[in-house]
C-alpha positions in Angstrom: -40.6 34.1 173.5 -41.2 37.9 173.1 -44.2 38.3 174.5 -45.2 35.1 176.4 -48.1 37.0 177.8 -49.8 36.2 174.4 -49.1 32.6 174.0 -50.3 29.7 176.2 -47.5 27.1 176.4 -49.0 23.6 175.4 -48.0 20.5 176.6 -45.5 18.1 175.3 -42.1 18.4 173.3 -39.6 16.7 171.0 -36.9 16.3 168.8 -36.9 17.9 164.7 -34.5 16.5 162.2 -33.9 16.2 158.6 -33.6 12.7 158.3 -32.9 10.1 161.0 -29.4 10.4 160.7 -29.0 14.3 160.9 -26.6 15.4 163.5 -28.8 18.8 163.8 -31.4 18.6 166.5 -33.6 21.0 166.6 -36.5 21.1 169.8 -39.7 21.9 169.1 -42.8 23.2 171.0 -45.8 24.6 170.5 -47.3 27.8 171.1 -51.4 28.6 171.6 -52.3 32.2 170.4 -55.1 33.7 169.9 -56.2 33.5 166.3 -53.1 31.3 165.5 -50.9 27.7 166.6 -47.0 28.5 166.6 -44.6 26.2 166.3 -41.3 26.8 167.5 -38.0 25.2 166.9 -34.7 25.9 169.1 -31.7 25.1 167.1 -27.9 25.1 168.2 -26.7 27.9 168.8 -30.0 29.3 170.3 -31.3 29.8 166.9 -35.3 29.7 166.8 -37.6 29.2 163.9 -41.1 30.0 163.8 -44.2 28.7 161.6 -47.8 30.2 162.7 -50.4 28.0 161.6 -54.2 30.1 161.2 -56.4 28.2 163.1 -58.5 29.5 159.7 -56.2 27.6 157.3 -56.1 24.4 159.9 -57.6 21.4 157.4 -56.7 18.2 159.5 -54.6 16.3 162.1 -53.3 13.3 160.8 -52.6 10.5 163.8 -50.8 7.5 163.2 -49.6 5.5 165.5 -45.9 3.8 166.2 -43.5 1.3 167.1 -41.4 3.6 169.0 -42.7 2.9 172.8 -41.9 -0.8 172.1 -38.3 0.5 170.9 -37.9 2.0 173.8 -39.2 -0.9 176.2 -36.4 -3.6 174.1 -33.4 -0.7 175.3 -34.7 -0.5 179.1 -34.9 -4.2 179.5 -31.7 -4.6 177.6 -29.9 -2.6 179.7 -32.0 -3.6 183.8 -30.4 -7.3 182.4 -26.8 -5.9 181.6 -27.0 -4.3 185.0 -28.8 -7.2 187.2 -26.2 -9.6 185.3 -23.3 -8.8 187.9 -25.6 -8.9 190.8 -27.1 -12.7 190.3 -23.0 -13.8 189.4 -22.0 -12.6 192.7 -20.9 -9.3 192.5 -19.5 -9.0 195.9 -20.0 -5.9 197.7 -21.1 -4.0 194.7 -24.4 -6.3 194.0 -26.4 -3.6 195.7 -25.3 -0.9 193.3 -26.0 -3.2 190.4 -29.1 -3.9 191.9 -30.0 -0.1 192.0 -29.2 0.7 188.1 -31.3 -2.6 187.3 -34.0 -1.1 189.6 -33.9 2.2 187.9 -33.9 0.9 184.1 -37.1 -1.4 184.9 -38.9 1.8 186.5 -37.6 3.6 183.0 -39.7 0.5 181.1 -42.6 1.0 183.2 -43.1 4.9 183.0 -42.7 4.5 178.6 -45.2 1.7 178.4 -47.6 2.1 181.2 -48.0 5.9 182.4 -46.5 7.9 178.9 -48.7 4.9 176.5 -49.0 4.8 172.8 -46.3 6.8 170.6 -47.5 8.3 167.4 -46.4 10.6 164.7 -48.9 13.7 164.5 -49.0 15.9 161.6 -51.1 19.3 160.8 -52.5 19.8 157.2 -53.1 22.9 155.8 -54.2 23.6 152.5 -50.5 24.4 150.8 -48.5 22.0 153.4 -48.1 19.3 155.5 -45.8 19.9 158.8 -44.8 17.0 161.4 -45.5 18.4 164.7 -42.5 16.2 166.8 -43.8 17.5 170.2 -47.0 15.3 169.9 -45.1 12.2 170.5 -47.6 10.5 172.7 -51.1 9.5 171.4 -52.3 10.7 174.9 -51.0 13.9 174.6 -51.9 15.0 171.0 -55.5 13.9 171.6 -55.4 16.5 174.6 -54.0 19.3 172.4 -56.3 18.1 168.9 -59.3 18.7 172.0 -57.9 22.0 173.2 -57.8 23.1 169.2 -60.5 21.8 167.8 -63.5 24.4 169.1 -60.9 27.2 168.5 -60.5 26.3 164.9 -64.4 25.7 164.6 -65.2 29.4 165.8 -62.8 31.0 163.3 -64.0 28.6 159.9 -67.2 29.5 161.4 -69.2 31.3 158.3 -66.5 30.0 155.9 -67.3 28.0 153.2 -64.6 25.5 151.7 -64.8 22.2 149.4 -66.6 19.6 150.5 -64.4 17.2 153.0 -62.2 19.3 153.8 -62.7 22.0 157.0 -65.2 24.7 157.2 -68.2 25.2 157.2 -70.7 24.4 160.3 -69.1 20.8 160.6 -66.8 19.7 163.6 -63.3 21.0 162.1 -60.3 19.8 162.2 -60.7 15.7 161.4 -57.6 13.3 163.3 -57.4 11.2 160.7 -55.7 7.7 160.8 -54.9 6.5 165.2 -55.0 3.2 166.5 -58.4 2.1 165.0 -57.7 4.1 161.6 -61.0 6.0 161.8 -61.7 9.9 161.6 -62.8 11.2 164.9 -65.2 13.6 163.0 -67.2 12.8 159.7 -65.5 15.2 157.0 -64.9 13.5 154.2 -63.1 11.0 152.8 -59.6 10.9 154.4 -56.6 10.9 152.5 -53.1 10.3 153.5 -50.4 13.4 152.5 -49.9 11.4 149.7 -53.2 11.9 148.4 -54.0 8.0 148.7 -57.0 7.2 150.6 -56.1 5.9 153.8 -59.2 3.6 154.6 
């Protein structure tokens, strides 16, 4: 960053690609300034790219939530039984080292599931676009940062005046459309997947 003096770093990060096979990772964070969210992504190669979002043009947060934490949980207990396999068949000397890397996967299962929680996807909807924000991984998180936005993006739509159900207005602006129990966390409309199919 530039001028880091002018941003506030928020909290969480994560992984931007294509498509799920796309060998180009790019990692993404964001960025609170004062009139504006930015969004950077470091590429290889140090390359960063940048997308300022007005907290003005901010219509919704979409929340839905994932499978991914589960994923996650199968891999860690897969692999503290691969490595507790040697130990129980008598592994000798080396049965405490087994041990050990067993030890250290389960403690991997229980961070994911019991102090990171829920996985989502989080996305930010403007009026010409729709951008995944892969840095709001965790339900937990992006319901922290959604709270740190919301009253900024309510004092500068402030006055404005937009169609009805989408943000401006005096209402409570941005919405978090969909989450766990599929229900806006601020009346503003009908919401609408990206798709333009109502969602409930």
């Amino acid at each position: 960053m530039a001028s880091q003096t002018e941003y506030k770093k928020l909290p969480g990060r994560g992984n931007r690609r294509a498509h799920l096979f796309d060998l180009k990772v790019s990692r993404s964070r964001l960025w609170l300034g004062s009139d504006h969210l930015l969004c950077v992504d470091l590429g290889m190669g140090h390359v960063e790219h940048y997308k300022r979002f007005y907290f003005r043009d901010i219509q919704a947060f979409i929340l839905r939530p994932t499978s991914r934490r589960l994923s996650w949980n199968v891999v860690w207990c897969t692999l503290a039984v691969l490595a507790l396999l040697p130990a129980i068949m008598n592994a000798g000397e080396l049965w405490f080292l087994w041990v050990s890397i067993g030890t250290l996967f389960m403690i991997a299962m229980m961070v994911n599931w019991f102090i990171l929680g829920p996985t989502c996807t989080c996305h930010l909807r403007t009026g010409v676009q729709t951008l995944e924000l892969p840095s709001l991984q965790r339900l937990r998180r992006a319901r922290q940062v959604i709270a740190t936005l919301q009253p900024l993006i309510a004092d500068a739509q402030s006055g404005w005046t937009t169609e009805p159900g989408l943000a401006g207005g005096n209402s409570d602006i941005p919405p978090v459309i969909g989450g766990p129990d599929h229900r806006p966390a601020t009346p503003a409309g009908p919401a609408v997947s990206p798709s333009g199919n109502p969602m409930f």
